[in-house]
N, CA and C atoms of all chains as a GROMACS GRO file, in nm:
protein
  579
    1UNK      N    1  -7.498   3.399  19.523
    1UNK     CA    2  -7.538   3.312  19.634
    1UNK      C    3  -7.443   3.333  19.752
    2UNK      N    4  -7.518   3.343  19.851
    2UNK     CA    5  -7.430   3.360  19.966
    2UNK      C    6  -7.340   3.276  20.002
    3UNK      N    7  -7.233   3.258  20.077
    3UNK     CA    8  -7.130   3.157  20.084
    3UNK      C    9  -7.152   3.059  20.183
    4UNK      N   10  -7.222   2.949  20.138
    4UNK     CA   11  -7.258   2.766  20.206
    4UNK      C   12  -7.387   2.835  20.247
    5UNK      N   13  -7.471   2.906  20.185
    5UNK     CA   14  -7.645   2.864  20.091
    5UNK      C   15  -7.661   2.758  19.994
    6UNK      N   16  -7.546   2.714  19.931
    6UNK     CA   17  -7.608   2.617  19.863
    6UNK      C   18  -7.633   2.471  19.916
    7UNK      N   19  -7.616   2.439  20.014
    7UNK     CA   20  -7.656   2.320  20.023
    7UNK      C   21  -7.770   2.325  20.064
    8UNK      N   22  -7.860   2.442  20.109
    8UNK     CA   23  -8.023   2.470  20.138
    8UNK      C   24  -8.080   2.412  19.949
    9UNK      N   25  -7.989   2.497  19.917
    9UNK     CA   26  -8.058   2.459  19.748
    9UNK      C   27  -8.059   2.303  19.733
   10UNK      N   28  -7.949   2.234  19.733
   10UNK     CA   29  -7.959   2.076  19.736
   10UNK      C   30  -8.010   2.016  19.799
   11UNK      N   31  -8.058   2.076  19.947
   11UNK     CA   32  -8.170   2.012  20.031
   11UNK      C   33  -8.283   2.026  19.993
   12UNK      N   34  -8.331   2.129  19.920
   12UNK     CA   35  -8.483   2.175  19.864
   12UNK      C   36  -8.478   2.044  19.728
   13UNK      N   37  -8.350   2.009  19.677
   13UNK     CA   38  -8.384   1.910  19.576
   13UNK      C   39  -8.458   1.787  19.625
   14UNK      N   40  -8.349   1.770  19.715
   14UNK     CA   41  -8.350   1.608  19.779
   14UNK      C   42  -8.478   1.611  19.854
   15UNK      N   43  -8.573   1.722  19.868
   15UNK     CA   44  -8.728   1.717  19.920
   15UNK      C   45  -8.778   1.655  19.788
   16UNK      N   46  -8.781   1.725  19.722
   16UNK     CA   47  -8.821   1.703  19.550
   16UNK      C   48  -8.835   1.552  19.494
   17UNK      N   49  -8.727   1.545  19.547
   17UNK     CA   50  -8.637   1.374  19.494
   17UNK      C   51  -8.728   1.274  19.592
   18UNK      N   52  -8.722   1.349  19.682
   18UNK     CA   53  -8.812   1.187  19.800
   18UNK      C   54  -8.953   1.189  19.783
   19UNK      N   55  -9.012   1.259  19.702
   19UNK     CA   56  -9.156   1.225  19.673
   19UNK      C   57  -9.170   1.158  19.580
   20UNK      N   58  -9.085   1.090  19.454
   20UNK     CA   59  -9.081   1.003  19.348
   20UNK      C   60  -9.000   0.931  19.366
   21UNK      N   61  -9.058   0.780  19.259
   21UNK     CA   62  -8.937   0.731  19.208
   21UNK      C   63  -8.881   0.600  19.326
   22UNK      N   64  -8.792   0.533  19.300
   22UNK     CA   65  -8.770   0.422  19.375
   22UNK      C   66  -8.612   0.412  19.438
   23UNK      N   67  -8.620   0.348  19.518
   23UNK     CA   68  -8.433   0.245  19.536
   23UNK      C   69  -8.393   0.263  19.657
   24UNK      N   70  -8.382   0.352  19.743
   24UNK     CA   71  -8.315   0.362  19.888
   24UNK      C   72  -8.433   0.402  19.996
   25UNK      N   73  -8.445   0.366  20.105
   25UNK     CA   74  -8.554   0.443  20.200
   25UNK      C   75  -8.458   0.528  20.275
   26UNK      N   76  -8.328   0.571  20.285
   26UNK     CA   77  -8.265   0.667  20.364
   26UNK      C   78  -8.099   0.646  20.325
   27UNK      N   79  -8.086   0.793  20.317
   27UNK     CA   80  -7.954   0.816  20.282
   27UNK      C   81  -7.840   0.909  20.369
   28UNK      N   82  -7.700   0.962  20.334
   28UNK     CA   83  -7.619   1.019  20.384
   28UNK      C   84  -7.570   1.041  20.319
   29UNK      N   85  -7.524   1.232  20.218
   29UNK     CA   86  -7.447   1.213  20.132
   29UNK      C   87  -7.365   1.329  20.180
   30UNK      N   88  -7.283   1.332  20.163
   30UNK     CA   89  -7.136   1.460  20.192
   30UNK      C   90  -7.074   1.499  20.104
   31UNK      N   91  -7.077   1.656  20.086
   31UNK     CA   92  -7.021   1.735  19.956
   31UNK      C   93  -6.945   1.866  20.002
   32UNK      N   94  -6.895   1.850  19.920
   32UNK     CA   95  -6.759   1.948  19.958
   32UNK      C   96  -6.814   2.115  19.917
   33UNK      N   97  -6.838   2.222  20.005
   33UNK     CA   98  -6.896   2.316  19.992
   33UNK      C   99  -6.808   2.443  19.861
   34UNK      N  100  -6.866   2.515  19.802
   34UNK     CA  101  -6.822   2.563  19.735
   34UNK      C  102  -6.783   2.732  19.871
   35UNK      N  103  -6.680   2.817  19.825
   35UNK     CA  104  -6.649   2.912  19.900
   35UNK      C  105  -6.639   3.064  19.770
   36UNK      N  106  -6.811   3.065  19.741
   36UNK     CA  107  -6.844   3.189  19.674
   36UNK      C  108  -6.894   3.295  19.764
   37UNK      N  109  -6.863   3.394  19.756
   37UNK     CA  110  -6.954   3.498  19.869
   37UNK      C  111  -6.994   3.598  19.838
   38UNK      N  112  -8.787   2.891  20.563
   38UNK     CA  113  -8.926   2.966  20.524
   38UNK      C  114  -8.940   2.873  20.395
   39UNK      N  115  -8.852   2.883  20.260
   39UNK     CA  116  -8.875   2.854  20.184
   39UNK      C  117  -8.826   2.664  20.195
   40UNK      N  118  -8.803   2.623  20.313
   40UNK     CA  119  -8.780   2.487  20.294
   40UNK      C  120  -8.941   2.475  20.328
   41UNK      N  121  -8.984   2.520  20.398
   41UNK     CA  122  -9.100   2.490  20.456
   41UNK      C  123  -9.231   2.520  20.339
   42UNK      N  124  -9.184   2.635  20.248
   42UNK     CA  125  -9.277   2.636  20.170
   42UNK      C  126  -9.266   2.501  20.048
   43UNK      N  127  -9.158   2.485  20.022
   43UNK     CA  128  -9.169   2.382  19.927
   43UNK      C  129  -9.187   2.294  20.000
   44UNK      N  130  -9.171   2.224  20.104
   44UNK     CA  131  -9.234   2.108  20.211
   44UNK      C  132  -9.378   2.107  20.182
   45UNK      N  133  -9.471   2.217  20.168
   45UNK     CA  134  -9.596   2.242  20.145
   45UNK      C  135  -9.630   2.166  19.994
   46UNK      N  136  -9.529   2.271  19.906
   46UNK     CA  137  -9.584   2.246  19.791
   46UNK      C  138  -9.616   2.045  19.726
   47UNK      N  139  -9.474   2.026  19.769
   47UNK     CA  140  -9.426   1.890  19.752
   47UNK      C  141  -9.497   1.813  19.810
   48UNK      N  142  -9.569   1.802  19.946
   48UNK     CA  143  -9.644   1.746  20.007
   48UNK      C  144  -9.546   1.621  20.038
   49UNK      N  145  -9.425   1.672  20.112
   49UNK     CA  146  -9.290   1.567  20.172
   49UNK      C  147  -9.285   1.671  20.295
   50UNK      N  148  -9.265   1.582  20.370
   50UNK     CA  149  -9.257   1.605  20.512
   50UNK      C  150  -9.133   1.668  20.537
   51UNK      N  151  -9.074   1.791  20.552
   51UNK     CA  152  -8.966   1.906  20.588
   51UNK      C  153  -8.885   1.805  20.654
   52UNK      N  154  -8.897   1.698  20.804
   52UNK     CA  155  -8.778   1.635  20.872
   52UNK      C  156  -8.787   1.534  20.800
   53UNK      N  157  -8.775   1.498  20.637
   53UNK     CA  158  -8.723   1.377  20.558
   53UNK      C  159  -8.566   1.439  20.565
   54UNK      N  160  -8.539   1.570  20.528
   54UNK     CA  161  -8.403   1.587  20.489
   54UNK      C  162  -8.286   1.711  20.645
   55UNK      N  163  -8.181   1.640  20.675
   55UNK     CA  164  -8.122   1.717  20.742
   55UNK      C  165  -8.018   1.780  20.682
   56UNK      N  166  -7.979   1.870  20.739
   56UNK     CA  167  -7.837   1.980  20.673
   56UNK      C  168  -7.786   1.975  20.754
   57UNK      N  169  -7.661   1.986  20.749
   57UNK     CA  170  -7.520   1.968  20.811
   57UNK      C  171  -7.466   2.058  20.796
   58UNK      N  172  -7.490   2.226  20.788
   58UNK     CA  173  -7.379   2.282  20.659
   58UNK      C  174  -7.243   2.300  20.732
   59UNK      N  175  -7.204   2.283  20.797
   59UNK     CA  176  -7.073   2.236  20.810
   59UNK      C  177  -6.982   2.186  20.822
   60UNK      N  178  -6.980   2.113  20.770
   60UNK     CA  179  -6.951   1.962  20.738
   60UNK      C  180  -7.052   1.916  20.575
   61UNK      N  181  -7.102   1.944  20.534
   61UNK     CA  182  -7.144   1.936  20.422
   61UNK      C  183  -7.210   1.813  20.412
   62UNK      N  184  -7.256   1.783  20.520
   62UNK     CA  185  -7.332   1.611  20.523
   62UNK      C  186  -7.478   1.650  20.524
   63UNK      N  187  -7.532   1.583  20.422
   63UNK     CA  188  -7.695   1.614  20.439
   63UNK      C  189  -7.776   1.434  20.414
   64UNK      N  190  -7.879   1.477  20.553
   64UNK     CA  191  -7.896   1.349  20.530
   64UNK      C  192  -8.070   1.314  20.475
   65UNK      N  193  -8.120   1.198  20.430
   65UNK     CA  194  -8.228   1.228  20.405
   65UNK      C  195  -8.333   1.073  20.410
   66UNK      N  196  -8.448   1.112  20.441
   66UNK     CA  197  -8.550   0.995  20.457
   66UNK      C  198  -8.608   0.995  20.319
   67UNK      N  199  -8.679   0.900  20.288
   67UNK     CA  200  -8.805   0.847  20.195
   67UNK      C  201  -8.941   0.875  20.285
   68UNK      N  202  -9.025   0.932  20.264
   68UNK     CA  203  -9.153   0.942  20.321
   68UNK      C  204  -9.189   0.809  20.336
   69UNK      N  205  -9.279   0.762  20.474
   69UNK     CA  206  -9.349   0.597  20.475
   69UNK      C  207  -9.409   0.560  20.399
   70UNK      N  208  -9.350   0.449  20.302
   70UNK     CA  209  -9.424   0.382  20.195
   70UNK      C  210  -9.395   0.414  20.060
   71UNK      N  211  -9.273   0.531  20.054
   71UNK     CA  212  -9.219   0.562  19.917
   71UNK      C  213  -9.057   0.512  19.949
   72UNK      N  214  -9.013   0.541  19.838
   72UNK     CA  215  -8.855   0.511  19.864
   72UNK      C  216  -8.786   0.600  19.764
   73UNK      N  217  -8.645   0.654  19.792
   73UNK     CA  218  -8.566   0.774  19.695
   73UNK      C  219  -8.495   0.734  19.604
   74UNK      N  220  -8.556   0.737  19.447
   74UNK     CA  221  -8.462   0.711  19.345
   74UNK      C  222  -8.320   0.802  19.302
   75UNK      N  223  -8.238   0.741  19.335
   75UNK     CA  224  -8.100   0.797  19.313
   75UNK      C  225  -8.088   0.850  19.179
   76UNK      N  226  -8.191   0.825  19.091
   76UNK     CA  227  -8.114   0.883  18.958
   76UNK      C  228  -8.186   1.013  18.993
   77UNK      N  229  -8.287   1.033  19.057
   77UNK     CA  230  -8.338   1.114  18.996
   77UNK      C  231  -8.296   1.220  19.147
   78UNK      N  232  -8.229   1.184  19.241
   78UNK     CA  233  -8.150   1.268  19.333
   78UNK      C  234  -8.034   1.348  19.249
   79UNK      N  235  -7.961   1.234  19.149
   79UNK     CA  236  -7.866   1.307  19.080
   79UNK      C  237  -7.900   1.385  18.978
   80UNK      N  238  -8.013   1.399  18.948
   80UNK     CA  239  -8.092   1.494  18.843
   80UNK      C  240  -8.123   1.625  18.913
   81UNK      N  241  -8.149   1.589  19.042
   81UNK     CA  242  -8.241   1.665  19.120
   81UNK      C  243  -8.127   1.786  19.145
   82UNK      N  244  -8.003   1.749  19.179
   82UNK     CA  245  -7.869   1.787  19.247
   82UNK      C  246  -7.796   1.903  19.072
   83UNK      N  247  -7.850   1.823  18.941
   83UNK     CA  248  -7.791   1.872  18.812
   83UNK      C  249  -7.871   1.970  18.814
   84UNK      N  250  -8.012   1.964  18.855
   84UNK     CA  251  -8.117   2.107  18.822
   84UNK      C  252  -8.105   2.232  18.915
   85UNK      N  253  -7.995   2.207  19.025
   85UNK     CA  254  -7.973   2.296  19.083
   85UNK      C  255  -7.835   2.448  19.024
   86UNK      N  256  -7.890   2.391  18.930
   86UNK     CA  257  -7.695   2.445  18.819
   86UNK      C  258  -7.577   2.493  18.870
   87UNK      N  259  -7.553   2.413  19.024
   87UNK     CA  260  -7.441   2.459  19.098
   87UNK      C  261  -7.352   2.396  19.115
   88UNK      N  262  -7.264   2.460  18.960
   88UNK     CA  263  -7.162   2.381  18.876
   88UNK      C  264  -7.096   2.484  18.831
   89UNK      N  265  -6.950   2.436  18.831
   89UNK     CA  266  -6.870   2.466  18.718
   89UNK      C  267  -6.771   2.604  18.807
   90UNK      N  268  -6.632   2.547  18.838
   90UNK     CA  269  -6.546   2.701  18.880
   90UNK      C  270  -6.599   2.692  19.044
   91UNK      N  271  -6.675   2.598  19.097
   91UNK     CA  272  -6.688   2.660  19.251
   91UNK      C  273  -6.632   2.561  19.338
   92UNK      N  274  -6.539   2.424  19.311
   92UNK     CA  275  -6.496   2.349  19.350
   92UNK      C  276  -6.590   2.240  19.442
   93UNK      N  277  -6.707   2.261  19.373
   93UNK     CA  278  -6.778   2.198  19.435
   93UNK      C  279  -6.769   2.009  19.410
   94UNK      N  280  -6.846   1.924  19.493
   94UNK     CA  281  -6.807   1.810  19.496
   94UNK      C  282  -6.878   1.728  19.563
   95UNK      N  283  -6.914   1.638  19.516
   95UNK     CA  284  -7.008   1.513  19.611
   95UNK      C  285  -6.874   1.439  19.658
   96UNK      N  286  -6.882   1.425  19.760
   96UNK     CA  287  -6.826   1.297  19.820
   96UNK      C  288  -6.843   1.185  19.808
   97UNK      N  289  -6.958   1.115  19.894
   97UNK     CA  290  -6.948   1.014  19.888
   97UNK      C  291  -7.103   1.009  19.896
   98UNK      N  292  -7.182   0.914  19.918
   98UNK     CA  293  -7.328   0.855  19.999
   98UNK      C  294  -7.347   0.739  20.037
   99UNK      N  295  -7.399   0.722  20.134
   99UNK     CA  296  -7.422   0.608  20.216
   99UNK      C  297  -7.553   0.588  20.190
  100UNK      N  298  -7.628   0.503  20.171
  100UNK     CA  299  -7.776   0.480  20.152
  100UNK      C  300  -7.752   0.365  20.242
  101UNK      N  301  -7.930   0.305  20.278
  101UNK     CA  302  -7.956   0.215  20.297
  101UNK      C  303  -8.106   0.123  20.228
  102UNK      N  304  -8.089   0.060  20.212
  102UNK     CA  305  -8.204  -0.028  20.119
  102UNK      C  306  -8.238  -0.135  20.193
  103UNK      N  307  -8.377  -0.123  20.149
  103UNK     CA  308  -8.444  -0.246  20.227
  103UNK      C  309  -8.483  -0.351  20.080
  104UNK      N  310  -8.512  -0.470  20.118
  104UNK     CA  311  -8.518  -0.587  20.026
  104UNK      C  312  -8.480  -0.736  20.053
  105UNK      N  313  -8.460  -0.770  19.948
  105UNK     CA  314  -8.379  -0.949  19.991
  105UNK      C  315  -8.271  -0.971  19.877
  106UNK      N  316  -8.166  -0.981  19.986
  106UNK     CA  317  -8.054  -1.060  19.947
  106UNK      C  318  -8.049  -1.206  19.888
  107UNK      N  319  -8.002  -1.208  19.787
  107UNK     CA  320  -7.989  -1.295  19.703
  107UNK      C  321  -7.860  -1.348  19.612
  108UNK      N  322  -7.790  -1.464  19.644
  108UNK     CA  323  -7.714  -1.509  19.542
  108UNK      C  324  -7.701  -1.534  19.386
  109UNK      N  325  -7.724  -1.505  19.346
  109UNK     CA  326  -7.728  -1.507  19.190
  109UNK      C  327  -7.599  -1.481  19.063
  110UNK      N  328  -7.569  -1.610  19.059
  110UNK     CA  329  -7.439  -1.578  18.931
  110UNK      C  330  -7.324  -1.527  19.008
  111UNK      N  331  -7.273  -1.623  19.157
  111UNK     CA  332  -7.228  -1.595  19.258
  111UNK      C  333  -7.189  -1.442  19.254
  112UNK      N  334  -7.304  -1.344  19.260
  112UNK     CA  335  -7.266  -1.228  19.292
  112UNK      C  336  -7.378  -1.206  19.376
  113UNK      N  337  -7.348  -1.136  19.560
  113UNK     CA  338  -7.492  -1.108  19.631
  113UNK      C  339  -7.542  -0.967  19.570
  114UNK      N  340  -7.708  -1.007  19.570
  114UNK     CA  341  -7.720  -0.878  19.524
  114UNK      C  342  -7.903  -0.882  19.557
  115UNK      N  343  -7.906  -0.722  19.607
  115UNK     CA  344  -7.969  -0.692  19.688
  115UNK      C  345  -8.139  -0.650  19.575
  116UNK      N  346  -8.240  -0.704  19.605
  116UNK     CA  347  -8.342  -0.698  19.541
  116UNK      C  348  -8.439  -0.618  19.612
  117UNK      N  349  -8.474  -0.480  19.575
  117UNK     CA  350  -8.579  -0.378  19.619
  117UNK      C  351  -8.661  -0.347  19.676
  118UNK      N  352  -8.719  -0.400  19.774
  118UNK     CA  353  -8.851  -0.395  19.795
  118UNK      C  354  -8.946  -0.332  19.707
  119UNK      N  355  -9.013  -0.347  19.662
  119UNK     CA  356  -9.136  -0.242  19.570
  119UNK      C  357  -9.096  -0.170  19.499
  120UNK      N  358  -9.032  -0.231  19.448
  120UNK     CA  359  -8.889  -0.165  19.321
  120UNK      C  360  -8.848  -0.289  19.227
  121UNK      N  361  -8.804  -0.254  19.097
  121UNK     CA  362  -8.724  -0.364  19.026
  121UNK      C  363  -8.577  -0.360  19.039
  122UNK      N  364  -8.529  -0.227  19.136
  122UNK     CA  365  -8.402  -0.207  19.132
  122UNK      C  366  -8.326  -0.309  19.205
  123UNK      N  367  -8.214  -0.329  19.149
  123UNK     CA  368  -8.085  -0.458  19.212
  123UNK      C  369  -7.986  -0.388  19.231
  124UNK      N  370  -7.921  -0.390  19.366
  124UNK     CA  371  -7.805  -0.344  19.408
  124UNK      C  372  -7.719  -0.459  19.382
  125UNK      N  373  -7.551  -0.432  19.354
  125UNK     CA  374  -7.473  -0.554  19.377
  125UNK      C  375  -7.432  -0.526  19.486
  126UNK      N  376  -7.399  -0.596  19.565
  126UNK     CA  377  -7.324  -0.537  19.739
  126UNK      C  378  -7.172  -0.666  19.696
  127UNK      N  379  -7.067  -0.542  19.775
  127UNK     CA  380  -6.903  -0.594  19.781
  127UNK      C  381  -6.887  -0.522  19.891
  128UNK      N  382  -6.802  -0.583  19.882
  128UNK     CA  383  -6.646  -0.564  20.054
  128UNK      C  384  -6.644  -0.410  20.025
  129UNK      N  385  -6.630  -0.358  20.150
  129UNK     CA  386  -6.580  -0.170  20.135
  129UNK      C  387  -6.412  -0.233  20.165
  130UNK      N  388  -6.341  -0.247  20.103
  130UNK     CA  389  -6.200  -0.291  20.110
  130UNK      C  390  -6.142  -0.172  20.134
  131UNK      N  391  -6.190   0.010  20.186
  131UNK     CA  392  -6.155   0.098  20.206
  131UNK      C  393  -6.123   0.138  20.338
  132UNK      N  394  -6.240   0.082  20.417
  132UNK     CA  395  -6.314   0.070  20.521
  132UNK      C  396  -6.190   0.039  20.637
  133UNK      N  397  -6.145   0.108  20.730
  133UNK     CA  398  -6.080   0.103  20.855
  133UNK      C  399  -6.123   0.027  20.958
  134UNK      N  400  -6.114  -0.114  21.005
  134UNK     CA  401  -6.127  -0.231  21.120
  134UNK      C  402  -6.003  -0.241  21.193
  135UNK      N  403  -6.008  -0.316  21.309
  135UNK     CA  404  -5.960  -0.331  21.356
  135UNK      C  405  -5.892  -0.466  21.331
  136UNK      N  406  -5.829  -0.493  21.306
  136UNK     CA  407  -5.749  -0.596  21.248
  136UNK      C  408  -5.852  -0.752  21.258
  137UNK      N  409  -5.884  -0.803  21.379
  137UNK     CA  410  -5.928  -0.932  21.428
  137UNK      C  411  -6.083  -0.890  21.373
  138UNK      N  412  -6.150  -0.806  21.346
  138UNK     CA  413  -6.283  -0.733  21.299
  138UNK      C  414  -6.333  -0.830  21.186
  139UNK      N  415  -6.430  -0.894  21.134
  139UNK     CA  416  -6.430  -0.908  21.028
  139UNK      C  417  -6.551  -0.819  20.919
  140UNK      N  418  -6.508  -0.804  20.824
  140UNK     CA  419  -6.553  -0.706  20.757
  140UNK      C  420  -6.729  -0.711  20.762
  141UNK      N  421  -6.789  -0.612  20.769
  141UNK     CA  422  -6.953  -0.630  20.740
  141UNK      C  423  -7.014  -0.698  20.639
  142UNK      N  424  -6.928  -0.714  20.505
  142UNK     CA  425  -6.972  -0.750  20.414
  142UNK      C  426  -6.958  -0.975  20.420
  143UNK      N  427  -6.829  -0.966  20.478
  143UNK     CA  428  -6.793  -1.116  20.529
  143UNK      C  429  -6.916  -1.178  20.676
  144UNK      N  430  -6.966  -1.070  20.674
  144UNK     CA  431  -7.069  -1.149  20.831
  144UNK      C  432  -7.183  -1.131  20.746
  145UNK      N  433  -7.206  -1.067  20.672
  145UNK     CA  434  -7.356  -1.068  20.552
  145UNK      C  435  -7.315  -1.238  20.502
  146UNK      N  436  -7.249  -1.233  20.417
  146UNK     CA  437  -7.214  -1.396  20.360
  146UNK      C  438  -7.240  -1.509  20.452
  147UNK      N  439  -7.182  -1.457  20.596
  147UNK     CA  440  -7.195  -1.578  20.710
  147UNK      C  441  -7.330  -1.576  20.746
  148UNK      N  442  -7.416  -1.497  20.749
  148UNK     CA  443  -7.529  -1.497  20.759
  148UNK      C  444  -7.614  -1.560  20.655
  149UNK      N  445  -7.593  -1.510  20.577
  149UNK     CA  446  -7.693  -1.639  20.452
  149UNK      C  447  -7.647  -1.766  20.454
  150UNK      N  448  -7.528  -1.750  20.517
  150UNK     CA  449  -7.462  -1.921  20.491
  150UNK      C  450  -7.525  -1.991  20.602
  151UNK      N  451  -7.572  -1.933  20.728
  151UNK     CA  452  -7.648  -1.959  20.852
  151UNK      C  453  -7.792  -1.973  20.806
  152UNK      N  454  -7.824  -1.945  20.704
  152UNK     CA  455  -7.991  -1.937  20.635
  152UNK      C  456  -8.089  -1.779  20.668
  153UNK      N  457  -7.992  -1.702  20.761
  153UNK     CA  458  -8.058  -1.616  20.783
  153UNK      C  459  -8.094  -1.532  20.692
  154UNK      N  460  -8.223  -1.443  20.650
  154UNK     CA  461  -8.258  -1.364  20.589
  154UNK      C  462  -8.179  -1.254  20.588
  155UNK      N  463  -8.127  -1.182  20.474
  155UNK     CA  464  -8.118  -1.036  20.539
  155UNK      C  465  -8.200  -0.946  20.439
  156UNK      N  466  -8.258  -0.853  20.531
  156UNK     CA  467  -8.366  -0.769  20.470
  156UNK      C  468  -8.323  -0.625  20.467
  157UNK      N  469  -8.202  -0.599  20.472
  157UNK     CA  470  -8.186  -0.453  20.463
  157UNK      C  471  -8.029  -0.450  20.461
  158UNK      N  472  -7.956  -0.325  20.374
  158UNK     CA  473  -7.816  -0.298  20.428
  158UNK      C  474  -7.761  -0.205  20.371
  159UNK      N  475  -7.688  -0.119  20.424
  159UNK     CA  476  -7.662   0.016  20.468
  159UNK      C  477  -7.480  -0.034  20.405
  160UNK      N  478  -7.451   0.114  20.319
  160UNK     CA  479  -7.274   0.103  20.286
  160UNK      C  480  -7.351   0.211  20.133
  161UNK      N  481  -7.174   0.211  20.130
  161UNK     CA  482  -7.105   0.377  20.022
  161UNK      C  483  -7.178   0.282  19.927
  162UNK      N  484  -7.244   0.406  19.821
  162UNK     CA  485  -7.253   0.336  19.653
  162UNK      C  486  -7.104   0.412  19.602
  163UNK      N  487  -7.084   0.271  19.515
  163UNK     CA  488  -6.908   0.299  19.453
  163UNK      C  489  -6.969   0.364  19.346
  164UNK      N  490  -6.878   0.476  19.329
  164UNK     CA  491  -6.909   0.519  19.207
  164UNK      C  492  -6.995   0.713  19.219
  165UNK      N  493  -7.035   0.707  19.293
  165UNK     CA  494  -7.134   0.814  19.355
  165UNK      C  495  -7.028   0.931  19.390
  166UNK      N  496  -6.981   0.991  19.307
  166UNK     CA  497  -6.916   1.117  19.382
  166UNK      C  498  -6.856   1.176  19.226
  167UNK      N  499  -6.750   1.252  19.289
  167UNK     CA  500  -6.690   1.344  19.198
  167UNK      C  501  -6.694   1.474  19.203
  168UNK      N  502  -6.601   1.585  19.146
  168UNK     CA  503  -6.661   1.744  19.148
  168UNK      C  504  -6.706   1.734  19.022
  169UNK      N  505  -6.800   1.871  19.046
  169UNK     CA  506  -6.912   1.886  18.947
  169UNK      C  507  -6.841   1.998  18.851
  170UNK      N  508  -6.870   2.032  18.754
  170UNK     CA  509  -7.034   1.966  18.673
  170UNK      C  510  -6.972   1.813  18.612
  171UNK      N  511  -6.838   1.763  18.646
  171UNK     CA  512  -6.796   1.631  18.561
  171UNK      C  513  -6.914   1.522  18.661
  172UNK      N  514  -6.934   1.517  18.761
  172UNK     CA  515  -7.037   1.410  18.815
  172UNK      C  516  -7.158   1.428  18.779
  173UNK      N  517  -7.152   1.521  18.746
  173UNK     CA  518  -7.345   1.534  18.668
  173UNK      C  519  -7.331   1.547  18.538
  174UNK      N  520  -7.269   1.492  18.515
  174UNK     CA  521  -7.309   1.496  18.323
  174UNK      C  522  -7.337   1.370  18.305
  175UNK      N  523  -7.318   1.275  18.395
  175UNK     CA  524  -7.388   1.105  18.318
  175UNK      C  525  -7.422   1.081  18.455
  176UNK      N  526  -7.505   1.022  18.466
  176UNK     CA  527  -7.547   0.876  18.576
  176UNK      C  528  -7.445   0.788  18.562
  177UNK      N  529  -7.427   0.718  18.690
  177UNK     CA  530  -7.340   0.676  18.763
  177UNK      C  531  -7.389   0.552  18.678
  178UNK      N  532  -7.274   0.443  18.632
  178UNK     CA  533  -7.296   0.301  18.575
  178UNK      C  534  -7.394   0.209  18.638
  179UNK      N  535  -7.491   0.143  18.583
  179UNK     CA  536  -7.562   0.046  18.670
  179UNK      C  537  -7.496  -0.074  18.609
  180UNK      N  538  -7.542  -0.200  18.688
  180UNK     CA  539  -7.634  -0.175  18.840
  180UNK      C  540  -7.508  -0.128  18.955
  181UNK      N  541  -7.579  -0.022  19.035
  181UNK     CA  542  -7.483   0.012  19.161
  181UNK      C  543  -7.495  -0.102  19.229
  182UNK      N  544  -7.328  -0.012  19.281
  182UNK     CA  545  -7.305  -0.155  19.383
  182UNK      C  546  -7.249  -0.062  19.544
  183UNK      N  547  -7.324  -0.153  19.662
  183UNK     CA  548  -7.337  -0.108  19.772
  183UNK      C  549  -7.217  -0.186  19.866
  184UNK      N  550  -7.096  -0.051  19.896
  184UNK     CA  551  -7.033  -0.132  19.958
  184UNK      C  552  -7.047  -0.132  20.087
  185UNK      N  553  -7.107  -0.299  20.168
  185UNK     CA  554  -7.170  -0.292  20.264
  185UNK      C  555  -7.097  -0.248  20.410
  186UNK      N  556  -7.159  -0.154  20.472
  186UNK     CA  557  -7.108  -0.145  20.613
  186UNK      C  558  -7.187  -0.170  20.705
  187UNK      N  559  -7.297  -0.201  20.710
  187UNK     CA  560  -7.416  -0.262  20.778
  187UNK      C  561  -7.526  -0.338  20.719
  188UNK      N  562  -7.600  -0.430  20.788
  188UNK     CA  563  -7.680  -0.447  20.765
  188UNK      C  564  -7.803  -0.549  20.854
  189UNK      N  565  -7.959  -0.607  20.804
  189UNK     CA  566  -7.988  -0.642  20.880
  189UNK      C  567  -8.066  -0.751  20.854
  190UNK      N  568  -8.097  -0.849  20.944
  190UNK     CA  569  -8.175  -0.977  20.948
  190UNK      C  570  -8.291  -0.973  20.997
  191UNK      N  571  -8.362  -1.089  20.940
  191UNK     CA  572  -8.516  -1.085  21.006
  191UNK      C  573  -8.545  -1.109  21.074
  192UNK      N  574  -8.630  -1.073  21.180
  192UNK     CA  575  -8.611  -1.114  21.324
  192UNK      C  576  -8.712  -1.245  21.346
  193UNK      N  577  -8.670  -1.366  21.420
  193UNK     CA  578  -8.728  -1.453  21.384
  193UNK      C  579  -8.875  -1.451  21.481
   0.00000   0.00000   0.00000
């Protein structure tokens, strides 16, 4: 994986994630990037 | 391309979620009339298997929830809209004010104590972080609790 592609991958989740399921109508989350290249 | 194709597939609207990638902040909507279950964000985040050796790490998250605040077993705690889920909401005792400031969570209290409704409120879930893969191997303890930094009343 290219180096800070992955948070495209965790954004393609969090599409995933907002079509089900219950508890928040909007969020903000911050993650510390991994430095693979 | 491929956000857009799974935007398709999913039938979720592509501007629910923003990227930050530098700064690592991503932010995200509920489509109108659904709402985002956190467990299954942290499932969503475990199925990505980007874990283990890359120093990777959730920080923190800020959500916001809509519902009604409620006293119960003097603990406030925030009831779902169209959900059975219960937030507990506490003081962000982390949280940087200005001294004379009083905390968001102390003007929520003054507000119910005024009779006002509050129907929504925004703050960190405690508990929500860690580097991975140790934050994705269990769900976070329920019931979460929202430590409040905003929130809002009904407009009369």
């Amino acid at each position: 994986m290219a180096k800070n592609a992955w948070p495209f991958a965790l954004g393609l989740s969090l599409l995933i994630a907002s079509s089900a399921g219950a508890q928040v109508t909007s969020g903000v989350l911050n993650v510390t990037q991994c430095e693979m290249s | 391309m491929a956000r857009d194709a799974t935007a398709r597939l999913y039938d979720v609207d592509a501007d629910n979620v923003g990227l930050e990638i530098k700064t690592g902040t991503i932010t995200f909507r509920a489509k109108k009339g659904r709402l985002v279950d956190l467990d299954k964000l942290h499932e969503s985040i475990w199925a990505t298997r980007l874990s283990g050796k890359t120093g990777m790490a959730m920080n923190w998250i800020d959500v916001t929830a809509e519902g009604e605040v409620v006293l119960d077993q003097a603990q406030l705690r925030l009831k779902v809209t169209g959900s059975d889920q219960v937030f507990l909401l506490a003081d962000d005792t982390k949280a940087t004010r200005k001294s004379a400031e009083k905390a968001p969570f102390a003007q929520l209290k003054e507000a119910l104590g005024r009779g006002e409704k509050v129907v929504s409120v925004t703050g960190r879930v405690e508990g929500w972080g860690g580097h991975f893969p140790d934050f994705l191997k269990a769900l976070p303890k329920k019931p979460l609790v929202i430590l409040v930094k905003e929130f809002e009343v009904a407009k009369h």
